[in-house]
C-alpha positions in Angstrom: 11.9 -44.8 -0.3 11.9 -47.6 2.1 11.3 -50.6 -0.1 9.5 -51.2 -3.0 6.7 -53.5 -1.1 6.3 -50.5 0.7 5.5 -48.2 -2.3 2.8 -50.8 -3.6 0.9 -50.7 -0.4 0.9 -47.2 -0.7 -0.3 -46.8 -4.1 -2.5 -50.1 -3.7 -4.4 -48.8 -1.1 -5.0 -45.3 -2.3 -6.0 -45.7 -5.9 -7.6 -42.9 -6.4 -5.6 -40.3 -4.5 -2.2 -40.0 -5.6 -0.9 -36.4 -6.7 2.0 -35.7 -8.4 3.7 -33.6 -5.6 6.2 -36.1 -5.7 7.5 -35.7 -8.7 8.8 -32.5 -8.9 5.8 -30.9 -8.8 4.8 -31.7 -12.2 0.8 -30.9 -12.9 -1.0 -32.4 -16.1 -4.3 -31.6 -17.2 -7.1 -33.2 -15.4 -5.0 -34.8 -12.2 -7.6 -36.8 -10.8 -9.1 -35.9 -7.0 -8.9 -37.7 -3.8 -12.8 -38.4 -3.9 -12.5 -39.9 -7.5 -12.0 -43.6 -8.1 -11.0 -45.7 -11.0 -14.2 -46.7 -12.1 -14.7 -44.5 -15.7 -13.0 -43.9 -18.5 -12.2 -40.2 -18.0 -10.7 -41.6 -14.6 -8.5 -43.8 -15.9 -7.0 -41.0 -18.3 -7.4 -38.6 -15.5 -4.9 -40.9 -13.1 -2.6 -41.5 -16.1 -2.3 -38.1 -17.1 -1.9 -37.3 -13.0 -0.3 -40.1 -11.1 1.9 -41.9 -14.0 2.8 -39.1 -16.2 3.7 -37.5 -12.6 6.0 -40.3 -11.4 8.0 -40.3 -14.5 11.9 -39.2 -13.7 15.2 -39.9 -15.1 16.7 -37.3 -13.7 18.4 -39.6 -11.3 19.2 -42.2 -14.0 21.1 -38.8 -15.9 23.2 -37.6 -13.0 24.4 -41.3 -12.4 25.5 -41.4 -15.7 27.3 -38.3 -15.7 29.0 -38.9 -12.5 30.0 -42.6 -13.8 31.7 -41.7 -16.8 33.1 -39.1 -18.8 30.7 -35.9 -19.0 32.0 -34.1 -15.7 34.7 -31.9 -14.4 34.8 -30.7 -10.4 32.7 -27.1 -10.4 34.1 -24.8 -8.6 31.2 -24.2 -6.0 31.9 -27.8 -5.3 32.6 -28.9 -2.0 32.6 -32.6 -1.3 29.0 -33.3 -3.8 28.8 -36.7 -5.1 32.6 -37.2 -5.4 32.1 -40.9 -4.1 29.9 -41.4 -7.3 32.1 -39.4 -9.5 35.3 -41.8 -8.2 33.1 -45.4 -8.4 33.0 -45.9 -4.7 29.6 -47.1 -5.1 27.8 -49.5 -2.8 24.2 -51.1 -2.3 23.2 -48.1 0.2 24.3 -45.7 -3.1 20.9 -43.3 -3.6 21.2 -43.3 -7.1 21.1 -47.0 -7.6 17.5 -46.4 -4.5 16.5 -43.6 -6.8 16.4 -45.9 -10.2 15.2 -48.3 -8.6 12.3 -46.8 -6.5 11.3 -44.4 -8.9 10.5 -47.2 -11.7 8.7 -49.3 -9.2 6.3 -46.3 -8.3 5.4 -45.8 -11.8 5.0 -49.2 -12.6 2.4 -50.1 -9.5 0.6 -47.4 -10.7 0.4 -48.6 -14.2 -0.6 -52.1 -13.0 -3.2 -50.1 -10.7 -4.8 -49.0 -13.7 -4.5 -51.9 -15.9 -5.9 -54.2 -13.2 -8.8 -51.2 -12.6 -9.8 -51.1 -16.2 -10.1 -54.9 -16.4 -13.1 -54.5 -13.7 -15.5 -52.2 -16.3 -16.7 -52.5 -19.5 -16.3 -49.2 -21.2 -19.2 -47.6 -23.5 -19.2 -48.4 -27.1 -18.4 -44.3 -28.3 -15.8 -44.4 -25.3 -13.9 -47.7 -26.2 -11.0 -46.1 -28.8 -10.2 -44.0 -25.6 -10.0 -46.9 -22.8 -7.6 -49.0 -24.9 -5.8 -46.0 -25.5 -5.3 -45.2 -22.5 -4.2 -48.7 -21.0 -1.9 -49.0 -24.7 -0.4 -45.7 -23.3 0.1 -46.7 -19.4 1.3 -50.1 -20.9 4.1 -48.2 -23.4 5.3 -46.2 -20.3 5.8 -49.8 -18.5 7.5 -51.0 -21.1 9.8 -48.0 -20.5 10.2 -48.5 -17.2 11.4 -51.9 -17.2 14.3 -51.1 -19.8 15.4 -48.0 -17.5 15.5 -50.5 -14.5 17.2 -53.5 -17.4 19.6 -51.1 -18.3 21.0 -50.1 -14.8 20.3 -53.2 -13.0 20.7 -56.6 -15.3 24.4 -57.6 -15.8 23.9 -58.4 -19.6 21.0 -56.9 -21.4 22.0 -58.9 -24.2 22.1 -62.5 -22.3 18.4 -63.7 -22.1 19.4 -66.4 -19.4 21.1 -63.2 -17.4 19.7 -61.9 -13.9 16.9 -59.4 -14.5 14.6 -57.3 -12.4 11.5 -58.1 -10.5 8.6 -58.8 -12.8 5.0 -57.6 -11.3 2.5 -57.2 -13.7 -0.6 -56.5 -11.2 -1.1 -54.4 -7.8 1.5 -55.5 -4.6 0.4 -55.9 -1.6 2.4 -55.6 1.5 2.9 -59.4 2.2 3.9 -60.0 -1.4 8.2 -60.3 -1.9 9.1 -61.0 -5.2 12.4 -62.6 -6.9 14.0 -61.3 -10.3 13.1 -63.3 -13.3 16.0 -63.5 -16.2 16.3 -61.4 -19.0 13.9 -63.0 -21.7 10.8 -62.9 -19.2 11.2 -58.9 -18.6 11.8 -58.6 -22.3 9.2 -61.1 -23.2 6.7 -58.8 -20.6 7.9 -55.5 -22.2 7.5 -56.5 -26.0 3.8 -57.4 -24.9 2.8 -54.2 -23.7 4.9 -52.0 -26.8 3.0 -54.6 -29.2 -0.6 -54.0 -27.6 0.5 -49.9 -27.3 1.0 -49.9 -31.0 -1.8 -50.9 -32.3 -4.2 -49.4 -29.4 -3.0 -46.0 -28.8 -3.9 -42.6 -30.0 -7.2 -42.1 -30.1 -6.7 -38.4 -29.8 -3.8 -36.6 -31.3 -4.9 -33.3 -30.6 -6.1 -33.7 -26.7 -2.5 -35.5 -26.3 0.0 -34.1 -28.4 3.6 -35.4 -28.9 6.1 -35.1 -27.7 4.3 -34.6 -24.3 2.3 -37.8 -24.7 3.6 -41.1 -26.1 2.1 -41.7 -29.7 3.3 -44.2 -31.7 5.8 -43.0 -32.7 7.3 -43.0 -29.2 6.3 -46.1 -28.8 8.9 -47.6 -32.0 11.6 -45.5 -30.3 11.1 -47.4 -27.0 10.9 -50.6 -29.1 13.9 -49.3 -31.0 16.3 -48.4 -28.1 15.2 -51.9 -26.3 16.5 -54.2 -29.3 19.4 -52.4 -29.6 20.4 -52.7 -25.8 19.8 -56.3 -26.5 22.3 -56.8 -29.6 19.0 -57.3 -32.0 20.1 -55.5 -34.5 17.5 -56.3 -37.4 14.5 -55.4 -35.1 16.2 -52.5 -33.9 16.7 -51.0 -37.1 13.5 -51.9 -38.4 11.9 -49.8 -35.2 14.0 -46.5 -35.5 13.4 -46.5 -39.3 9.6 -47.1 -38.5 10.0 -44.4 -35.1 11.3 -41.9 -38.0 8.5 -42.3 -40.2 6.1 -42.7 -37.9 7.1 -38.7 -36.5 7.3 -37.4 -39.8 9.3 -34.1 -38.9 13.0 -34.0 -39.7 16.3 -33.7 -37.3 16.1 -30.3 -36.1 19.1 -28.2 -37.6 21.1 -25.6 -36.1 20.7 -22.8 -38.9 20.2 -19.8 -39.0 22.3 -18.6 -36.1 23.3 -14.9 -34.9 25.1 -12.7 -37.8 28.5 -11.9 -36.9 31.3 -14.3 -35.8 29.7 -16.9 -32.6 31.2 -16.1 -29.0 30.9 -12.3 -29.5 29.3 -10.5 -26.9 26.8 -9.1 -29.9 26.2 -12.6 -31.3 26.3 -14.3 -27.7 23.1 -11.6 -26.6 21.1 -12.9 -29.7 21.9 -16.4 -29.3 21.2 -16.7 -25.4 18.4 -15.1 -25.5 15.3 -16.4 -23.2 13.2 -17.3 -26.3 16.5 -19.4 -27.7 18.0 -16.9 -30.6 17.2 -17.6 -33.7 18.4 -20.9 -33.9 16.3 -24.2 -33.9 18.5 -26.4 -31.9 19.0 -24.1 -29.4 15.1 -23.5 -29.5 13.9 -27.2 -28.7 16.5 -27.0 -25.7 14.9 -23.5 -24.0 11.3 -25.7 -24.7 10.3 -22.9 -27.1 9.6 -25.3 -29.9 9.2 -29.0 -29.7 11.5 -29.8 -32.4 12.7 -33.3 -32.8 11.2 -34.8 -29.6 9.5 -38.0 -30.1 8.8 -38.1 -26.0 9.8 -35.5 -23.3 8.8 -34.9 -19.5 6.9 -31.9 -19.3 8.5 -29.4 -16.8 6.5 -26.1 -16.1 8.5 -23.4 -15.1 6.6 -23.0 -12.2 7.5 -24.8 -8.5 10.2 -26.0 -7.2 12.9 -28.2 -8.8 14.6 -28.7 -12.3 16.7 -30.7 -13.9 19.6 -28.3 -14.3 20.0 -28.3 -10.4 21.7 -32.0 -10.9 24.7 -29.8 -11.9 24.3 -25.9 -10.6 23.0 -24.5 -7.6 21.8 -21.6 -9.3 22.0 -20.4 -13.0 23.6 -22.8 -15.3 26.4 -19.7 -15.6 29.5 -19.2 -13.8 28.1 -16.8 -11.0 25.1 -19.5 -10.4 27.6 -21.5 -8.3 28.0 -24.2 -10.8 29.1 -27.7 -8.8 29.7 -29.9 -11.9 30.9 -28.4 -15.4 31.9 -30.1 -18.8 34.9 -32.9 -18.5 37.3 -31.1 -20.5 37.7 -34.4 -23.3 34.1 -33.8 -23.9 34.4 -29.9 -24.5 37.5 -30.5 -26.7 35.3 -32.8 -28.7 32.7 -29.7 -29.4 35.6 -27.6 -30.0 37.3 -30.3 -32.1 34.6 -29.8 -34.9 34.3 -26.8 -36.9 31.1 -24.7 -36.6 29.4 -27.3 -34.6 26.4 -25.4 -32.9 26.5 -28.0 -29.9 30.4 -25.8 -29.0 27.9 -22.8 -27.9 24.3 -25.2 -27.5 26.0 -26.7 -24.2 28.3 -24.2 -23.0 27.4 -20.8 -21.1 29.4 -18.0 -22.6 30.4 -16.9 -18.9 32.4 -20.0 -18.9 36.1 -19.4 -17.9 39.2 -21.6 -16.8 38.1 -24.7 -17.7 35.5 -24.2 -16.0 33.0 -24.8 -18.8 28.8 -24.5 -17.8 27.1 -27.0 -18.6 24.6 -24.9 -20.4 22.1 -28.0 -22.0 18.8 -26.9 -19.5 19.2 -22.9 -19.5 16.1 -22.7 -18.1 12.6 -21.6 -19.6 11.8 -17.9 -20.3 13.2 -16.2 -17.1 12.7 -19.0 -15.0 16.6 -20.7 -14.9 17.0 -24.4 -14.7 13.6 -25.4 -15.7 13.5 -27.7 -18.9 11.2 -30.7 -20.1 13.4 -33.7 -19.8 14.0 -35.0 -23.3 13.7 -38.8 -23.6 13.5 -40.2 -27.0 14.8 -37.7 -29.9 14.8 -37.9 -33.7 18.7 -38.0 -33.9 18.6 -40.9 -31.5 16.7 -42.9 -34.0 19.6 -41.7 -37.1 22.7 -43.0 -34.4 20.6 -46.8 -33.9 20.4 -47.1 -38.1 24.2 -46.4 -37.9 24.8 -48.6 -35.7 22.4 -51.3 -37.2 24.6 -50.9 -40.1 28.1 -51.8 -39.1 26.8 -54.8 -36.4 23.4 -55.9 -38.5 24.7 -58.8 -40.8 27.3 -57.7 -43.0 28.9 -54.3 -42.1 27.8 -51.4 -44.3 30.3 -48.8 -43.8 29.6 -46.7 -45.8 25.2 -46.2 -44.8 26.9 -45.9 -41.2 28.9 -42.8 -42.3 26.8 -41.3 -44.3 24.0 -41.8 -41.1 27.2 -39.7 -39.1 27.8 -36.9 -41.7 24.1 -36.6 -41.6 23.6 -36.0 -37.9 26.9 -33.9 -38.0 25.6 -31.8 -40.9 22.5 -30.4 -39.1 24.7 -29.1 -36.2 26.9 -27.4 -38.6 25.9 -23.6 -38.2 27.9 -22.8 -41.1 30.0 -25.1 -44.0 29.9 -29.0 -44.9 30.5 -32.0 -42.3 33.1 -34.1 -43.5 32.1 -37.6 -44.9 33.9 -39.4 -42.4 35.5 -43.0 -44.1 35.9 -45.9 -42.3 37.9 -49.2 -43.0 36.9 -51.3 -40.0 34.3 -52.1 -38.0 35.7 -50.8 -34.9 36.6 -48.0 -36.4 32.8 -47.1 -37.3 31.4 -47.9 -33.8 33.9 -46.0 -32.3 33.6 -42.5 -34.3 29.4 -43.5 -33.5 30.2 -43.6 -30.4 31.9 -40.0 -30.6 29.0 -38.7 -31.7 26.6 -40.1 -29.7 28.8 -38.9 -26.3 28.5 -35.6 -28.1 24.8 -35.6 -29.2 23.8 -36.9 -26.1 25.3 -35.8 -23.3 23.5 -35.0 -20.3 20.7 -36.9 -21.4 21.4 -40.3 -19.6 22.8 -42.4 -22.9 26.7 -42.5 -22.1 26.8 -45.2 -19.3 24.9 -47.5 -21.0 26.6 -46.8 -24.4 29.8 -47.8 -23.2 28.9 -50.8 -20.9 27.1 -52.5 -24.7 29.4 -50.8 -27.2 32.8 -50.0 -25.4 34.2 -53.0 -26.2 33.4 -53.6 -29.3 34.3 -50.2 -30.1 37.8 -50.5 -27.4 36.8 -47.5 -26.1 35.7 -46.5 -21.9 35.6 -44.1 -19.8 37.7 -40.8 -21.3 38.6 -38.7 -18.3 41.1 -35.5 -18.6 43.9 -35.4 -15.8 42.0 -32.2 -14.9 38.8 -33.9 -14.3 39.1 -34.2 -10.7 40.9 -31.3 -9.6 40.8 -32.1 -6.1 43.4 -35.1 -6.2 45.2 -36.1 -8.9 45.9 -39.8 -7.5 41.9 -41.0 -9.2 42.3 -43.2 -12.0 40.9 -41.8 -15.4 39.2 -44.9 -16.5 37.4 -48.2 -15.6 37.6 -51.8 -16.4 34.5 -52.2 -19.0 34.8 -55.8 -17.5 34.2 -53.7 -13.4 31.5 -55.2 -11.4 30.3 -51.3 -11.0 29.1 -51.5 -14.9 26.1 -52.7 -12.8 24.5 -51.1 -10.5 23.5 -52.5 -6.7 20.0 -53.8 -6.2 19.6 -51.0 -3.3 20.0 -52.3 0.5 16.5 -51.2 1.2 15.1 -53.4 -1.1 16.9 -56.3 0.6 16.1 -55.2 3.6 12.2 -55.7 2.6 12.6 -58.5 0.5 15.7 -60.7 2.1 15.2 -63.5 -0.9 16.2 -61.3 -3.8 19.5 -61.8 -5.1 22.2 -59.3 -5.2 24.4 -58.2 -8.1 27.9 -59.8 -8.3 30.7 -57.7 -6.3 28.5 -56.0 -4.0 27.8 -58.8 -1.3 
């Protein structure tokens, strides 16, 4: 991607004829056609079902995350990959900082392309439950796009006079540049849209089922995640608990499992399987159930691409040619608790000196590294109350551990989790933060979780020696108080829009 004024004169001059080969090849029901325009209903569902749905990627945003921090080791099939990430050297021609950046912008336009089309028609009075709908959902999934690009981008998500991103809320054209706005406008922008989704979407639960579509409950996680980023701690609770009831369904648990005794070459076959074993957790993650997914990415196991290629070339096994595998503090933590179904969840048996397979996207069916992206999950919702209870007013201790024992329990395969006690506050948001860098690991979560939480908690990035097997001379850790916490606004932007300002440390 050049710039992002280039992207809006793309997508502003070709309304009607985006395709969604540019996001991995993703197809949803009813992707509009070239000769279509926006001028109907079913059109405007038809290009959010196609051309926003389509554009929708984190995969980037995940692989940053897990190059940043602490959920990597060297693979062995690795051969020079991303070690610049993986050792900070990051600067404002890095393509994962273009990649965020880039990718967010896209959907956005194309969200403001159909907000701005729908404003031109009046829809039928038996069709009007679906247009607002529709805009509440293309409005949601901006509202998520401007916290992925807050959380990378502005230097305090918690600071409402901080440095935020650029702000456009209609169709760019070529000519336009744009400057970043602070904090409280972006927020100010994406608490209208999540307040106008709410009470506007889903019209049709059974045409759009979750977790595929955003309902409302999806929408309370996005406004749940969002206050917490932001140190609101009484909205933020108030969101999850109201996400949670909202989706009804309970955390997904990890029982039953295979009989016999787990890493057995009898109980590993059973487990593995294509269909996910017998086991719920393992289920949701081999897309065989939906479980607890509030909101995922659909991913068909057909075409090219998938987001288990971030960290293997082949199969996420130790003959696919695996470039990243699981930093060994992160496996010890697995291992650390016992019967945790997460040990064998994440980790391909084939896994051998210390080289431990990242095994979270196995692949659907027969088709290897082919998984829905999972954005927003039950579980998520249970760590934000936690935290909401240690930082929300008076610390509550004890709610927050129970929250923790909770969670902990329905990944034990077999026994009790421990009631964990804790005597301080730092103490409680740092074993949260345990869980959550256990919970949800290759999912995009631990870069952020340290940049808000790692102080409070004293905690950063938790490297083994053997991390970086290549050279033994890399530091283990970073400064939570390192310019890199932020990422770059990309060169090309700059290049295409010389007023905007740059991050501190990377002029």
């Amino acid at each position: 991607m050049k710039n992002f004024r280039n992207i809006a004169m793309v997508i502003a001059t070709s309304v009607a004829i985006i395709s969604c080969s540019d996001a991995i090849e993703i197809v949803q029901d009813g992707e509009i056609n070239p000769d279509q325009t926006l001028t109907t209903v079913s059109n405007l569902e038809n290009y959010l079902n196609g051309a926003v749905y389509g554009s929708l990627d984190n995969s980037a945003a995940i692989k940053y995350t897990s190059l940043f921090t602490d959920e990597l080791r060297i693979g062995p099939s690795n051969s020079g990959q991303d070690l610049a990430n993986f050792r900070w050297v990051i600067t404002p021609n890095n393509g994962y900082a273009s990649a965020i950046w880039g990718s967010n912008y896209t959907t956005i336009n194309r969200i403001n392309t159909l907000v701005a089309a729908a404003e031109k028609f009046t829809p039928s009075s038996d069709e009007v439950a679906k247009y607002n709908s529709t805009i509440a959902e293309a409005r949601a999934l901006r509202a998520l796009s401007y916290l992925n690009l807050m959380t990378y981008f502005s230097t305090d998500t918690k600071n409402d006079n901080a440095l935020g991103v650029m702000l456009p809320l209609k169709p760019m054209a070529i000519t336009e540049t744009l400057p970043r706005v602070s904090n409280a406008d972006v927020w100010a922008a994406v608490e209208a849209d999540l307040n106008y989704a709410y009470t506007n979407i889903g019209y049709d639960p059974i045409k759009r089922p979750v977790p595929l579509f955003l309902g409302k409950a999806g929408v309370n996680a996005i406004r749940a995640r969002m206050y917490l980023y932001r140190g609101n701690y009484t909205l933020a609770k108030q969101y999850a608990q109201q996400a949670i009831t909202d989706f009804i369904a309970p955390m997904t648990v990890a029982t039953p499992v295979p009989t016999g005794t787990p890493g057995t070459p009898n109980w590993n076959t059973s487990f593995y399987a294509a269909a996910g074993g017998p086991s719920p957790y393992r289920q949701m993650w081999v897309d065989t159930i939906p479980g607890e997914n509030i909101f995922k990415l659909s991913r068909p196991a057909v075409g090219q691409g998938g987001i288990a290629e971030i960290y293997t070339t082949n199969t996420t096994t130790l003959t696919g040619s695996p470039l990243w595998t699981t930093g060994l503090n992160l496996f010890n933590l697995y291992s650390n608790t016992p019967n945790d179904i997460r040990r064998y969840a994440f980790v391909d048996p084939s896994s051998a000196n210390n080289a431990y397979v990242i095994d979270k996207y196995p692949g659907k069916g027969n088709t290897p590294l082919k998984n829905d992206i999972k954005l927003f999950r039950l579980t998520e919702m249970q760590l934000i109350l936690a935290e909401c209870a240690v930082q929300g007013g008076t610390p509550d201790l004890a709610t927050a551990a129970t929250i923790v024992r909770n969670v902990r329990q329905a990944r034990t395969f077999s026994g009790t989790a421990v009631l964990p006690v804790y005597t301080s506050v730092q103490q409680a948001l740092r074993d949260i933060l345990v869980e959550r860098r256990v919970e949800f690991a290759f999912e995009g979560h631990r870069f952020i979780d340290l940049k808000r939480l790692g102080d409070a908690a004293n905690v950063s990035i938790d490297r083994h020696p053997n991390d970086d097997r290549l050279i033994s001379t890399t530091p283990l850790t970073l400064s939570l108080t390192d310019f890199r916490w932020t990422l770059p606004i990309p060169a090309s932007e700059i290049n295409g829009n010389p007023g905007i300002q740059q991050n501190p440390g990377y002029n």
